[in-house]
N, CA, C and O atoms as a GROMACS GRO file, in nm:
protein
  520
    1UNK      N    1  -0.841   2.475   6.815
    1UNK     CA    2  -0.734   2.457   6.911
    1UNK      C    3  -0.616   2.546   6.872
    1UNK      O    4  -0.582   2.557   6.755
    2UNK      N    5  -0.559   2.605   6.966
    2UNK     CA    6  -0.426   2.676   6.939
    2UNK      C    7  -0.332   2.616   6.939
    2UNK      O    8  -0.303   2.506   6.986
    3UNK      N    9  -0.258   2.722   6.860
    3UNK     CA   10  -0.104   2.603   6.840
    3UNK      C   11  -0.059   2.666   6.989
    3UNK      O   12  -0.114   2.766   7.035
    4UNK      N   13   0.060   2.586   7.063
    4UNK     CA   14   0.156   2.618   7.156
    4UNK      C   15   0.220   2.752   7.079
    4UNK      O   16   0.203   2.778   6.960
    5UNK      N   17   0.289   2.822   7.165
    5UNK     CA   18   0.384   2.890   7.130
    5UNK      C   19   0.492   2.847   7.076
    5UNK      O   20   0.532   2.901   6.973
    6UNK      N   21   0.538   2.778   7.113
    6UNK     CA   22   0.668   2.736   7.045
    6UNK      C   23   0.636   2.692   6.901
    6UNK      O   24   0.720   2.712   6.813
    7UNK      N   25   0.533   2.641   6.875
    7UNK     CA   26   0.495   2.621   6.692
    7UNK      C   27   0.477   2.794   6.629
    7UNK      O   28   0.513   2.819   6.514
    8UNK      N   29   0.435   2.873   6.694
    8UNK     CA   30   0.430   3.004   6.666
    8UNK      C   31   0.563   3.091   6.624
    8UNK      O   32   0.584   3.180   6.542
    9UNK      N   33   0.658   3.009   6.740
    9UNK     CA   34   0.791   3.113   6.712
    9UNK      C   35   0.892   3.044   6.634
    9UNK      O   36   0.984   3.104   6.578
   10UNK      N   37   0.863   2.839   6.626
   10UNK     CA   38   0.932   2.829   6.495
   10UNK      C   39   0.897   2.871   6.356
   10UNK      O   40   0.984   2.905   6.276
   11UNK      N   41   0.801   2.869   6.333
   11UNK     CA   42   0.680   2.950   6.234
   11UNK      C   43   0.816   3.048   6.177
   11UNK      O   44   0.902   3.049   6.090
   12UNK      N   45   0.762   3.134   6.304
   12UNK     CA   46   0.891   3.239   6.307
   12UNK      C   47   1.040   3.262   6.201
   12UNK      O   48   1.082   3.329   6.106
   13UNK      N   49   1.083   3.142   6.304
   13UNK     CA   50   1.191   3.116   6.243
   13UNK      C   51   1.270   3.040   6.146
   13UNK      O   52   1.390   3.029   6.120
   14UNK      N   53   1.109   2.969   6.078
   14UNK     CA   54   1.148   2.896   5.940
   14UNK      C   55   1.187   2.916   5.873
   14UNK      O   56   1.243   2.840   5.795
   15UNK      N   57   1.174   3.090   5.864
   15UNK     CA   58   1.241   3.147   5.705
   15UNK      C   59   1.403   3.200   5.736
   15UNK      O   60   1.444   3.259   5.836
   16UNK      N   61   1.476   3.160   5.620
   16UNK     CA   62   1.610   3.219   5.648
   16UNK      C   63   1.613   3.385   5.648
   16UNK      O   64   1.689   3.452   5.718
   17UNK      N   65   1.544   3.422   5.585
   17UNK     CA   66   1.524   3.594   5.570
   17UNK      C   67   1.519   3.668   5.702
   17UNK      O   68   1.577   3.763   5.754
   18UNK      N   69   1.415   3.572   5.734
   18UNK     CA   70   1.385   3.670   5.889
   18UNK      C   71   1.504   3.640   6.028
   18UNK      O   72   1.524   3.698   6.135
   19UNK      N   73   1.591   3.470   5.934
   19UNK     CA   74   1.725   3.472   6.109
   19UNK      C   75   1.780   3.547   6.026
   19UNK      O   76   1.891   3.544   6.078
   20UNK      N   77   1.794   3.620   5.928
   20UNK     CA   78   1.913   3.664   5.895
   20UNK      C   79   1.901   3.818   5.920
   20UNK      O   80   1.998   3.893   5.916
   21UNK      N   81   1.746   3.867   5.952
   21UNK     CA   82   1.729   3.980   5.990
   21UNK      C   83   1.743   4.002   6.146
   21UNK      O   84   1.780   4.104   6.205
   22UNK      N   85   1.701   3.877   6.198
   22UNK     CA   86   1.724   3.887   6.356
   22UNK      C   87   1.884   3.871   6.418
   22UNK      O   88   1.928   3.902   6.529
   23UNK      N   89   1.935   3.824   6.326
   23UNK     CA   90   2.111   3.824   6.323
   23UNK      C   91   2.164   3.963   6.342
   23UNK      O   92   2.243   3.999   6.430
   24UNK      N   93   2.084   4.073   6.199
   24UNK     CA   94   2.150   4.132   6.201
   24UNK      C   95   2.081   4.299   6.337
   24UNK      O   96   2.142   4.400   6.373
   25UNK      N   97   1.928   4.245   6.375
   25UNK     CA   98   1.907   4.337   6.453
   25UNK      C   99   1.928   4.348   6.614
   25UNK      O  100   1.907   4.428   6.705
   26UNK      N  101   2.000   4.181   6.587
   26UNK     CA  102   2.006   4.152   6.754
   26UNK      C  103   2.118   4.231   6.823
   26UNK      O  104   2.233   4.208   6.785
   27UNK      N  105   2.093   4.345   6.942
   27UNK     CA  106   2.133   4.416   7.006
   27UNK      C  107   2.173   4.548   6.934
   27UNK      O  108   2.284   4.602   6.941
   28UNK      N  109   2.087   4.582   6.880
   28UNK     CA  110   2.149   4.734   6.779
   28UNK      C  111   1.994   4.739   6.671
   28UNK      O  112   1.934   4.642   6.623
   29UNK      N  113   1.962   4.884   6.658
   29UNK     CA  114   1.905   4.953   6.635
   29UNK      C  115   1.897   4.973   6.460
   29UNK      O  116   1.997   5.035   6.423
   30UNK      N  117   1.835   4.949   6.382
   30UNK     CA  118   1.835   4.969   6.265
   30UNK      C  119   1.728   5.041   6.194
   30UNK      O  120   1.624   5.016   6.255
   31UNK      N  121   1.708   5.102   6.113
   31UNK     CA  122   1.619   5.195   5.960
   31UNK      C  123   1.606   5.063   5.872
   31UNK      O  124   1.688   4.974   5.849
   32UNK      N  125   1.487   5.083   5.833
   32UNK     CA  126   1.393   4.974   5.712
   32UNK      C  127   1.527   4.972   5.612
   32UNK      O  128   1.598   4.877   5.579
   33UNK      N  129   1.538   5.129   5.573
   33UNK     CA  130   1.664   5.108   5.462
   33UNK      C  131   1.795   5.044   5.461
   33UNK      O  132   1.852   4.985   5.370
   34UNK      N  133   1.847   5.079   5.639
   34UNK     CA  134   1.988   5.005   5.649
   34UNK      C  135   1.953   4.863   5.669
   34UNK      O  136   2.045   4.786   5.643
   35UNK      N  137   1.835   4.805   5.713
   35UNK     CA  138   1.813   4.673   5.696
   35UNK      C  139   1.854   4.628   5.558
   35UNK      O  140   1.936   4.544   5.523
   36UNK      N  141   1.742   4.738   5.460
   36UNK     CA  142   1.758   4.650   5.331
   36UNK      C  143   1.922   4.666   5.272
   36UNK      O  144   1.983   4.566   5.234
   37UNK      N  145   1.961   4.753   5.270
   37UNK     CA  146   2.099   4.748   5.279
   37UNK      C  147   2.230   4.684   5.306
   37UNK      O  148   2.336   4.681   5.244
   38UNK      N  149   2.180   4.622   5.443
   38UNK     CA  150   2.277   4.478   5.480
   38UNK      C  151   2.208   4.359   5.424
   38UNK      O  152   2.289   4.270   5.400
   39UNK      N  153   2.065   4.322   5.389
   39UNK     CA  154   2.046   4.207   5.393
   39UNK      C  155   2.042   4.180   5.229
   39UNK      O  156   2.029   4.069   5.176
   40UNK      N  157   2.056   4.315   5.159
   40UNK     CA  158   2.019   4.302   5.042
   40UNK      C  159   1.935   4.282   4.966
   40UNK      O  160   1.958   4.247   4.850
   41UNK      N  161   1.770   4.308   5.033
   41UNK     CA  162   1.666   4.289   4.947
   41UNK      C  163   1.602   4.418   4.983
   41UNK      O  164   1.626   4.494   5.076
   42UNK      N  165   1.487   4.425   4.862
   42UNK     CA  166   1.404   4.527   4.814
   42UNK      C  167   1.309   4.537   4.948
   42UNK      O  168   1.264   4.446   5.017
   43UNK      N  169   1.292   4.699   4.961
   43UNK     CA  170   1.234   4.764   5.112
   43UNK      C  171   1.075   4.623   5.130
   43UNK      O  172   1.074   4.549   5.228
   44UNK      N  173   0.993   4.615   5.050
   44UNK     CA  174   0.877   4.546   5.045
   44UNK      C  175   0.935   4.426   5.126
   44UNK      O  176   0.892   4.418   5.241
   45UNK      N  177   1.023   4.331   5.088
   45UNK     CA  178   1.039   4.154   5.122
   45UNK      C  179   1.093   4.260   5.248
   45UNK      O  180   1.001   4.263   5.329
   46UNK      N  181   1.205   4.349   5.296
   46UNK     CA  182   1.196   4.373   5.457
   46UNK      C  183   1.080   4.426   5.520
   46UNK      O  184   1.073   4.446   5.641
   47UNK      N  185   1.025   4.440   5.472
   47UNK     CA  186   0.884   4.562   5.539
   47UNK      C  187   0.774   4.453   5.570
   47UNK      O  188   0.696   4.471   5.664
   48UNK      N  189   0.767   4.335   5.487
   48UNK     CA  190   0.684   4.230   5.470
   48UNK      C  191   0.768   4.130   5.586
   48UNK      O  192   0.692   4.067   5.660
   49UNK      N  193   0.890   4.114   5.604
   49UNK     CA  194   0.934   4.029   5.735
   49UNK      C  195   0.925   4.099   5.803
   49UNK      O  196   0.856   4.051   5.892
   50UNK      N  197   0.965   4.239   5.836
   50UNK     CA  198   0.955   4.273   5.958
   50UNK      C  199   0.814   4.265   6.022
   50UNK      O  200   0.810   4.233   6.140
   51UNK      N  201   0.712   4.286   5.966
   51UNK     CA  202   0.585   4.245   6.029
   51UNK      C  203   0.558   4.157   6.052
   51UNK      O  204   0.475   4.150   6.144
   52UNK      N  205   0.602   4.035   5.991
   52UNK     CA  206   0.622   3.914   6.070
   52UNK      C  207   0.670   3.897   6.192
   52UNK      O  208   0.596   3.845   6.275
   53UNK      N  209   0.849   3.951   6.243
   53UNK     CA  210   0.863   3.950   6.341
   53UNK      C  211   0.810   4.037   6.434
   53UNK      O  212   0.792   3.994   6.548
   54UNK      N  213   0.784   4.142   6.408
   54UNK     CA  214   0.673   4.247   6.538
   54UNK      C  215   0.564   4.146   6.557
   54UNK      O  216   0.559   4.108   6.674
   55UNK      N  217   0.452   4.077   6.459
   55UNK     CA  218   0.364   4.008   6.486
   55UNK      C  219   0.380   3.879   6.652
   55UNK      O  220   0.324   3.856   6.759
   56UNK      N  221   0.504   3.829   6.562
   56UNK     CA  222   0.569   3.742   6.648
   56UNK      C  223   0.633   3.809   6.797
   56UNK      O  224   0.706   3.744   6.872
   57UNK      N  225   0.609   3.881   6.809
   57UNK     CA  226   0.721   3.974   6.930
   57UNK      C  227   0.872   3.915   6.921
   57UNK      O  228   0.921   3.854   7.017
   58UNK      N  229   0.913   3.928   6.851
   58UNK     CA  230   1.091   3.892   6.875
   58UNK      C  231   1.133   4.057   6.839
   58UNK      O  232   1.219   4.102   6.914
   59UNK      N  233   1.082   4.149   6.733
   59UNK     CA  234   1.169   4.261   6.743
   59UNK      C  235   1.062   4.364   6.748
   59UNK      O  236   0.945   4.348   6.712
   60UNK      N  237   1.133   4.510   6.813
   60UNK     CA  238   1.034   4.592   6.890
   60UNK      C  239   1.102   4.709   6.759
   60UNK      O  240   1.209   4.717   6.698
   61UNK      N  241   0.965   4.792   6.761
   61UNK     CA  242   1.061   4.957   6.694
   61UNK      C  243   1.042   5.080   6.814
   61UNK      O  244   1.007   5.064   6.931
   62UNK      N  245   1.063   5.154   6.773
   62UNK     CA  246   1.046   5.313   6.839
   62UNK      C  247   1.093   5.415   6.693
   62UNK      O  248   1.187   5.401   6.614
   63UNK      N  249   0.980   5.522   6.700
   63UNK     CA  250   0.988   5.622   6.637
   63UNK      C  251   1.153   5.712   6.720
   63UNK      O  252   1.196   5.725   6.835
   64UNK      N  253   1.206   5.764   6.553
   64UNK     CA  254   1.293   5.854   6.594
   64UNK      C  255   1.272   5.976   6.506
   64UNK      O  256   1.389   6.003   6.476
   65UNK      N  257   1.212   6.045   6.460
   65UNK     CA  258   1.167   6.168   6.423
   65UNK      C  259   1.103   6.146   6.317
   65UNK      O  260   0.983   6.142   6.343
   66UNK      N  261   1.131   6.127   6.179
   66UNK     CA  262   1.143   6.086   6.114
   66UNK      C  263   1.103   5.896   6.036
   66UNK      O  264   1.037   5.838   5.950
   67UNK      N  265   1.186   5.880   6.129
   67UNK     CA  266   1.202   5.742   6.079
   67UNK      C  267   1.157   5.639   6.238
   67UNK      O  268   1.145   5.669   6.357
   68UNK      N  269   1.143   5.510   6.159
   68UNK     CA  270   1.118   5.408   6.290
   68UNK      C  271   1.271   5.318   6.313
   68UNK      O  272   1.321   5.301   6.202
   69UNK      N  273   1.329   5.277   6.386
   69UNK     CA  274   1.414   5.192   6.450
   69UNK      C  275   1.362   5.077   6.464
   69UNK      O  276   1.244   5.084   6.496
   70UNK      N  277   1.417   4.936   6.451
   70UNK     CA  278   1.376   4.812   6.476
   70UNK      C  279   1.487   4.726   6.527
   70UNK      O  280   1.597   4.702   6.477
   71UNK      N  281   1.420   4.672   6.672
   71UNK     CA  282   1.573   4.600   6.707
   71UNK      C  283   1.533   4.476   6.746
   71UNK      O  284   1.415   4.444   6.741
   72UNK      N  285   1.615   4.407   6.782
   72UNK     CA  286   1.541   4.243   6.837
   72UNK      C  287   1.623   4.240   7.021
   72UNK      O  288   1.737   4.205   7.051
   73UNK      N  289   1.540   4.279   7.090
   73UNK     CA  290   1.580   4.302   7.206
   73UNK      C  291   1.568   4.210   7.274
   73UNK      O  292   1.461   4.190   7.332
   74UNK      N  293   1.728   4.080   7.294
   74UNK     CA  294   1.687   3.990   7.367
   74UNK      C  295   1.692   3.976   7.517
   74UNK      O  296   1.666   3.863   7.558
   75UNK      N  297   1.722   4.075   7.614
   75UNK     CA  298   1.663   4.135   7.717
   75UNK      C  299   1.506   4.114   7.774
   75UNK      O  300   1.459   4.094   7.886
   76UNK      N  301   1.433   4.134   7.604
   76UNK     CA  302   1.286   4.113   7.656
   76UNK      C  303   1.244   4.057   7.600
   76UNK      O  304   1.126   4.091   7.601
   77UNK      N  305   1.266   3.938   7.508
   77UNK     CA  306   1.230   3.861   7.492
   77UNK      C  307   1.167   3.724   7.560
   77UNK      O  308   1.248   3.666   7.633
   78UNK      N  309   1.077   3.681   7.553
   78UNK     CA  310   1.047   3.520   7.608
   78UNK      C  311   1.137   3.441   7.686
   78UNK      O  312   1.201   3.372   7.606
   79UNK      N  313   1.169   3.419   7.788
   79UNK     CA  314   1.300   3.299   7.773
   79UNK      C  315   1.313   3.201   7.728
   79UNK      O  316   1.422   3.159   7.690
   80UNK      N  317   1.166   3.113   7.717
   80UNK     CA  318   1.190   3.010   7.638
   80UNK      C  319   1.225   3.060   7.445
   80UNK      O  320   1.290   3.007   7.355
   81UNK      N  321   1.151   3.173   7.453
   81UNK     CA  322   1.209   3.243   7.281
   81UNK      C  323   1.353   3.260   7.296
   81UNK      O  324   1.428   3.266   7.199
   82UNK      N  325   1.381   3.266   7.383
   82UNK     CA  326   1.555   3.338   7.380
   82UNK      C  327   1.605   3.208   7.336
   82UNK      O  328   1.655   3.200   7.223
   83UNK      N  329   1.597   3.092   7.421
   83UNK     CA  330   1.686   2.955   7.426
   83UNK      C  331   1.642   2.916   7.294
   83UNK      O  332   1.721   2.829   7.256
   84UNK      N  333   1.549   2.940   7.203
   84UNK     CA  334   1.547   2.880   7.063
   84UNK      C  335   1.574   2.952   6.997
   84UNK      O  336   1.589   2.898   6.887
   85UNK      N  337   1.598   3.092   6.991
   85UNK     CA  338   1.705   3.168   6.892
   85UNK      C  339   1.853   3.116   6.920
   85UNK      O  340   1.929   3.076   6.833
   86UNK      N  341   1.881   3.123   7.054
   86UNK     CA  342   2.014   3.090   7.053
   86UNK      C  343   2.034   2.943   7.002
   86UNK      O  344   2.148   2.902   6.982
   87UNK      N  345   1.964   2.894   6.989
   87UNK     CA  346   1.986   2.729   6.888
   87UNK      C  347   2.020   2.762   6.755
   87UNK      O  348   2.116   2.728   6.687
   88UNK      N  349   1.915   2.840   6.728
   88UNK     CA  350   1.895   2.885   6.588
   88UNK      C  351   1.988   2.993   6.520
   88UNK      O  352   2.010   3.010   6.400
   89UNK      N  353   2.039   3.065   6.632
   89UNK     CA  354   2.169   3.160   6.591
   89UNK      C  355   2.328   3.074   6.591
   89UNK      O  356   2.416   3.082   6.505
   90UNK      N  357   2.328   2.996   6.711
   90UNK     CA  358   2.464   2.913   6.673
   90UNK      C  359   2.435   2.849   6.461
   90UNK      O  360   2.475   2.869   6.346
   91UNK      N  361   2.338   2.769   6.544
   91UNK     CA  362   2.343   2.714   6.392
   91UNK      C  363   2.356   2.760   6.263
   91UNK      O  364   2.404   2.678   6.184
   92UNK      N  365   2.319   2.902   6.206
   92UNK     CA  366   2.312   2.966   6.142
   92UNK      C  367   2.441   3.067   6.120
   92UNK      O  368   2.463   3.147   6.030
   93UNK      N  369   2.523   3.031   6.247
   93UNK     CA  370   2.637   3.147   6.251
   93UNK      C  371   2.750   3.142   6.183
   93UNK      O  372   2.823   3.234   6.148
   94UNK      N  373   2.762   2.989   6.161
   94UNK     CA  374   2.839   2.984   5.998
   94UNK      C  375   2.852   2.994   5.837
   94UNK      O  376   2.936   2.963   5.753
   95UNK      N  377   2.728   3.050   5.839
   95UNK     CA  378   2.669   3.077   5.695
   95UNK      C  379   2.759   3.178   5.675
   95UNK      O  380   2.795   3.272   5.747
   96UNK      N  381   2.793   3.137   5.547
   96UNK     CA  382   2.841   3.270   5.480
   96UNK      C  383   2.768   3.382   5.427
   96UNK      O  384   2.809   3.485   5.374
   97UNK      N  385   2.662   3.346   5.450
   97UNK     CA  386   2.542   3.455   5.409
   97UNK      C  387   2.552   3.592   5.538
   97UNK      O  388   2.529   3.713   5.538
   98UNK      N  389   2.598   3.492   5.640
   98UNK     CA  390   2.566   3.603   5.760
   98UNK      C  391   2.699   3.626   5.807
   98UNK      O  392   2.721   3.658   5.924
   99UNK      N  393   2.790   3.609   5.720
   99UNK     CA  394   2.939   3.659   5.780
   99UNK      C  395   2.942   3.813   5.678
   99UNK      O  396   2.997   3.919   5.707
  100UNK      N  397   2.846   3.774   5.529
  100UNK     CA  398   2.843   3.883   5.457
  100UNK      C  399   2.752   4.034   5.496
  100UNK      O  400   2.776   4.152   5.470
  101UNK      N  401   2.653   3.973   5.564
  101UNK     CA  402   2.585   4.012   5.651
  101UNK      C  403   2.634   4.132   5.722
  101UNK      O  404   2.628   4.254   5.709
  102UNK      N  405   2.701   4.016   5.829
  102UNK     CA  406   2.795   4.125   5.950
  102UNK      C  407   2.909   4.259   5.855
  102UNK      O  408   2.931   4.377   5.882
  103UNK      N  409   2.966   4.162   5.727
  103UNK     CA  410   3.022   4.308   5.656
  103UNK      C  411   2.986   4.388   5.627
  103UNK      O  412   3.058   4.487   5.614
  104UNK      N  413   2.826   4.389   5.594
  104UNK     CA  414   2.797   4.497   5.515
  104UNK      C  415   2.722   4.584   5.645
  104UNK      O  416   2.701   4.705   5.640
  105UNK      N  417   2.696   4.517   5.731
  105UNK     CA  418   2.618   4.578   5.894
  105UNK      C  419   2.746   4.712   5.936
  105UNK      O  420   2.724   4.826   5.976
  106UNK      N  421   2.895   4.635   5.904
  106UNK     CA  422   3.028   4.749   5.971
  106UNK      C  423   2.970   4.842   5.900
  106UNK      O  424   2.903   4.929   5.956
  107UNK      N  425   2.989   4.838   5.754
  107UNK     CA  426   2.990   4.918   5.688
  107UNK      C  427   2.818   5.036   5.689
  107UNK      O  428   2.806   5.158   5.682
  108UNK      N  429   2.738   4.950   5.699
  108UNK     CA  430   2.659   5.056   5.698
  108UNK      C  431   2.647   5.152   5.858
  108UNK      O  432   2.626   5.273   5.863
  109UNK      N  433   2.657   5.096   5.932
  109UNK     CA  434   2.710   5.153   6.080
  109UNK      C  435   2.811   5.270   6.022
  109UNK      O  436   2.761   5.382   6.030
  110UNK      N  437   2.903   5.267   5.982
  110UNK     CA  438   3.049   5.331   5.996
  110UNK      C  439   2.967   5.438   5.863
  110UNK      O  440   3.035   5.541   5.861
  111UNK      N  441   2.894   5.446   5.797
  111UNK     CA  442   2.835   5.529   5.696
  111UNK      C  443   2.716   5.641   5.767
  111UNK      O  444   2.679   5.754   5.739
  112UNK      N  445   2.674   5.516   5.897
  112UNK     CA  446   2.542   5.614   5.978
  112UNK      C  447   2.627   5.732   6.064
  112UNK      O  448   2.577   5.839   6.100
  113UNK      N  449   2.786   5.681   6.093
  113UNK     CA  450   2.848   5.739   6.200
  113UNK      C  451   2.916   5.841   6.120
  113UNK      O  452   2.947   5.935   6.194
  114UNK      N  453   2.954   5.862   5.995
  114UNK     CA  454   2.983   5.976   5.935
  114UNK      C  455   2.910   6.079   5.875
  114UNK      O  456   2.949   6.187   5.831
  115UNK      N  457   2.744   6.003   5.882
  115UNK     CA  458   2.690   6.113   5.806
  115UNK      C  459   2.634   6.212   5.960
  115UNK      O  460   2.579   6.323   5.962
  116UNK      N  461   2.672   6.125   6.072
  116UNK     CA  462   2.567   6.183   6.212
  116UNK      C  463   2.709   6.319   6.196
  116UNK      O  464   2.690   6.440   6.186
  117UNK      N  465   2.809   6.265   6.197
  117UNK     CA  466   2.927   6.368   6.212
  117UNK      C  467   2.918   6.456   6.111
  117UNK      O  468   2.893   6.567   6.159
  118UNK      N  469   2.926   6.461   5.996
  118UNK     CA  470   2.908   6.560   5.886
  118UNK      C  471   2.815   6.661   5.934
  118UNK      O  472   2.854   6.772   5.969
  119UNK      N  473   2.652   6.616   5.940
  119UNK     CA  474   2.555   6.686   6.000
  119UNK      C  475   2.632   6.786   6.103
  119UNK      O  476   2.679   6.895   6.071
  120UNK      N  477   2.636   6.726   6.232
  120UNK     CA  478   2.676   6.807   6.361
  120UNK      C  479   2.811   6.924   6.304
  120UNK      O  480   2.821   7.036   6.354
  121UNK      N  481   2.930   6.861   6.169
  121UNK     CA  482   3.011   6.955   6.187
  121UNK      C  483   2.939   7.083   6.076
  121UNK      O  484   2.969   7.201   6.092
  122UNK      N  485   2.867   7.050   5.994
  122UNK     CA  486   2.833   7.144   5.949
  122UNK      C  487   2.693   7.239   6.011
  122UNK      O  488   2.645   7.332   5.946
  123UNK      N  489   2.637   7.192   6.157
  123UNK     CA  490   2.557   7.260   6.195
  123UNK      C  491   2.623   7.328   6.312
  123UNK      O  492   2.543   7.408   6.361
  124UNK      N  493   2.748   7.326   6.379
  124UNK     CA  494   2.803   7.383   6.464
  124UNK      C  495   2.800   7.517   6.448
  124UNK      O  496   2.757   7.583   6.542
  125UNK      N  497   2.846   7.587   6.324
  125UNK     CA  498   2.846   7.720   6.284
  125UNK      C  499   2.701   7.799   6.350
  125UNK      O  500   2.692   7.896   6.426
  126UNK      N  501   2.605   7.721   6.290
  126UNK     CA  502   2.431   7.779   6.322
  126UNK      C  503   2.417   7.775   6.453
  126UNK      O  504   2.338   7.862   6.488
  127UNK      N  505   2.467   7.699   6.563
  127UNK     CA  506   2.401   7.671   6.678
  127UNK      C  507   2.511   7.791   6.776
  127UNK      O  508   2.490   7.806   6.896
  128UNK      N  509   2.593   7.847   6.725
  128UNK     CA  510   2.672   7.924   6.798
  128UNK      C  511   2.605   8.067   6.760
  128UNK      O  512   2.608   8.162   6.838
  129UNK      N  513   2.521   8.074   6.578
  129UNK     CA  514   2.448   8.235   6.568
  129UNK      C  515   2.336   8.202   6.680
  129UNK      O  516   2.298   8.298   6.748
  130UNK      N  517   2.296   8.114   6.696
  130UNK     CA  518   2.144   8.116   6.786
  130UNK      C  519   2.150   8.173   6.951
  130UNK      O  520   2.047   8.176   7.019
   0.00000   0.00000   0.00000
């Protein structure tokens, strides 16, 4: 017999690791590394949840040259999945785990947005010999 879905997507969401990854991918685009970066653990324990949640469909990637992107797009999500994250995100939204979270998310954002700028100002020169 199968479980319902909803035993599937609390499954899901039993572990604090993975709300705290869906916290930090919900509506924005992240790298395995800036994951591990905000959440603070070693690439393996993210590489090992995130296949959990792709398994689960709560977060989608797309290749960007290089590297893959992983976001938790709640747009397309389930609706009944949506209404039990949002249980599960109020509840969780006072942790101080995930206020530290959101600090270190500015910060690695505001690090992706200077190195995109560095790049572009030091490739301006080349794209004007071409």
């Amino acid at each position: 017999m199968k479980a319902p879905a909803v035993v599937d997507q609390l499954t899901v969401l039993s572990d604090a690791i993975r709300v705290r990854m869906l916290a930090v991918l919900e509506s924005r685009e992240l790298t395995v590394s800036e994951l591990c970066d905000v959440v603070q653990l070693p690439q393996s324990t993210v590489s090992r949840h995130l296949k959990t949640l792709l398994d689960g469909s709560w977060v989608t990637s797309r290749r960007d040259g290089t590297r893959r992107l992983y976001t938790l797009p709640l747009d397309d999500v389930d609706p009944a999945a949506k209404r039990l994250w949002q249980v599960v995100r109020e509840q969780a939204a006072s942790s101080a785990t995930l206020t530290h979270d959101e600090r270190r998310l500015k910060q690695v954002l505001a690090r992706r947005r200077s190195q995109s700028e560095a790049f572009f100002s030091s490739s301006a020169g080349h794209c004007d010999r071409l």
